[in-house]
C-alpha positions as CSV (number, residue, x, y, z in Angstrom):
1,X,-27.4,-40.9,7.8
2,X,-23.8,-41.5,6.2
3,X,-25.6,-40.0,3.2
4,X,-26.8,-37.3,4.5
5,X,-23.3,-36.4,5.9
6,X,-21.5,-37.0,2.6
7,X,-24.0,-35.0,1.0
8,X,-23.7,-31.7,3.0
9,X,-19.7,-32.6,3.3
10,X,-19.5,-31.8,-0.6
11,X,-21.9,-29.1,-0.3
12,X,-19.4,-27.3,2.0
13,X,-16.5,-28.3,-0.3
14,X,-18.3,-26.7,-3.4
15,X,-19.1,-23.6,-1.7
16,X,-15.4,-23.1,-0.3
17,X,-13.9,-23.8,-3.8
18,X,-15.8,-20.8,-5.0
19,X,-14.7,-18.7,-2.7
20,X,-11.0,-18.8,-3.8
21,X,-9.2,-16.0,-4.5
22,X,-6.7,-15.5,-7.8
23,X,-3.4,-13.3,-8.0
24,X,-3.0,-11.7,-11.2
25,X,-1.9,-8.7,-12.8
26,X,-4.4,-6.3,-14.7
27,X,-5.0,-6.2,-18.4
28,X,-2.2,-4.5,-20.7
29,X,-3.9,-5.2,-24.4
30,X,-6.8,-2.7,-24.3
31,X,-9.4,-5.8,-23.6
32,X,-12.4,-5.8,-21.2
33,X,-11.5,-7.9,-18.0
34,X,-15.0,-8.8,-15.9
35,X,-14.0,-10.1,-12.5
36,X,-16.6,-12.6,-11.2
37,X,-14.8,-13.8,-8.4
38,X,-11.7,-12.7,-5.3
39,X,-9.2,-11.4,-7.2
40,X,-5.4,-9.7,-6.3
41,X,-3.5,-7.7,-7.9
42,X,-0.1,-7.6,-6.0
43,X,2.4,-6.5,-8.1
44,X,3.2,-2.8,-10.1
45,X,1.8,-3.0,-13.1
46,X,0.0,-1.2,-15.9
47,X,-3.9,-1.1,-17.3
48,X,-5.0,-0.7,-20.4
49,X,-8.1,-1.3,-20.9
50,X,-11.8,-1.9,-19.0
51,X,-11.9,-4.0,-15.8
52,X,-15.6,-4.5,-14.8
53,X,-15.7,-5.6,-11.0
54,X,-19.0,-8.4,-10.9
55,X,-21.4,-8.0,-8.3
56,X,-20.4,-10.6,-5.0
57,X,-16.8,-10.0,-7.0
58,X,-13.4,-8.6,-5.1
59,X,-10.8,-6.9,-6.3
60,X,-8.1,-6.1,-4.3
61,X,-5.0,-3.8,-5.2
62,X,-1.8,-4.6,-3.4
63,X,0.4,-2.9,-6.0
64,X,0.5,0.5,-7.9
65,X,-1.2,0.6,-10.5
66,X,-0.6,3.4,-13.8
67,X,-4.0,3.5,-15.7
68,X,-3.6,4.0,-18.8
69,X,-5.8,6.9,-21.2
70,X,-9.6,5.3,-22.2
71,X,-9.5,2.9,-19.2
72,X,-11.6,2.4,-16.3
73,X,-11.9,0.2,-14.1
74,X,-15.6,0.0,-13.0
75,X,-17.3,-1.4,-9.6
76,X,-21.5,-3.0,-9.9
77,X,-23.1,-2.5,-7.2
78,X,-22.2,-5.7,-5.0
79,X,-18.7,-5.8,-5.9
80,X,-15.6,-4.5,-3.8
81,X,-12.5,-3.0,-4.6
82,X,-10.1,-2.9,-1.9
């Protein structure tokens, strides 16, 4: 039984620990940034280059953000961007 316990204990812990969320700024060197996970971006920043939101991925924009020319930022069908 104690096993049994322990078992779905660190089940529980594994699934919380992917469900953290990072605090980051956008991309500024023309790269291709796929978001596979909770992600915020809080501050005012720039973007240059291609953010590709995963499916069962967040994004979430607290900030203002200036996009640059031959960017994009682009949302599968599953992911959020709030």
């Amino acid at each position: 039984m104690r096993r049994v316990l322990l078992i779905i204990i660190m089940l529980m812990v594994t699934s919380l620990s992917a469900l953290t969320t990072v605090s980051s700024e956008p991309q500024n060197d023309g790269s291709v940034n796929t978001i596979s996970s909770s992600e915020i971006w809080a501050s005012d920043s720039p973007l240059d280059g291609d953010v590709i939101v995963s499916s069962g991925a967040v994004l979430t924009v607290n900030g203002d953000i200036t996009i640059a020319d031959q960017s994009s930022i682009l949302i599968e069908e599953g992911g959020v961007l709030d």
